[in-house]
C-alpha positions in Angstrom: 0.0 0.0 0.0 3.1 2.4 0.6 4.4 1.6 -2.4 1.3 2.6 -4.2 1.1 5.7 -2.3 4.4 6.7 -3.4 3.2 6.2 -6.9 0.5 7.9 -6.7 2.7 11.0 -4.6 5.5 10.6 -7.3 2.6 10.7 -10.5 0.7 14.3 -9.1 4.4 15.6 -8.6 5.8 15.0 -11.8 2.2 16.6 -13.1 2.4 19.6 -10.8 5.6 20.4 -11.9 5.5 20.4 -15.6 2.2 22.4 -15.2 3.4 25.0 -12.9 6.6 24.7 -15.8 4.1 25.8 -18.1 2.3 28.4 -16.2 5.7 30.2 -15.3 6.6 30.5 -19.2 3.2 31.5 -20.4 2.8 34.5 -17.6 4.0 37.9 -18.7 5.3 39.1 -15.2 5.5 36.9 -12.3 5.2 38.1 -8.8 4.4 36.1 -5.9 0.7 36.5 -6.0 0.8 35.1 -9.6 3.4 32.1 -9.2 1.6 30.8 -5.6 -2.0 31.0 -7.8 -0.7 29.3 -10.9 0.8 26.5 -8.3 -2.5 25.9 -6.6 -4.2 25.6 -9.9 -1.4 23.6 -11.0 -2.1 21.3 -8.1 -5.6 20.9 -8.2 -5.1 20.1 -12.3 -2.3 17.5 -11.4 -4.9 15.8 -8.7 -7.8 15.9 -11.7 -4.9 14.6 -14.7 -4.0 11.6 -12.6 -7.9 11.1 -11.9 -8.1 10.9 -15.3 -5.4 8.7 -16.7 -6.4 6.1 -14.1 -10.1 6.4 -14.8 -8.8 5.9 -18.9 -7.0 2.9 -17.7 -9.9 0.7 -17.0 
């Protein structure tokens, strides 16, 4: 069950931080307000990418 969890951990990373990648290149100016928004969002679409890809998988 660890194992999986690490997986899982390891899978919404790798997602957060290409999309937060993305989100830093596509912003004109990035202040902190900006970067910790685009982050969260990042996060939450990380969480709802791996949701999908498993959901695909069956």
């Amino acid at each position: 069950m660890a194992r999986g969890t690490a997986r899982a951990g390891a899978e919404i990373l790798a997602w957060w931080a290409g999309l937060t990648a993305v989100w830093t290149v596509l912003i004109s100016q990035a202040d902190t307000l900006e970067l910790a928004t685009g982050a969260g969002a990042a996060l939450l679409a990380a969480t709802a990418a791996r949701g999908a890809r498993r959901a695909a998988a069956r």
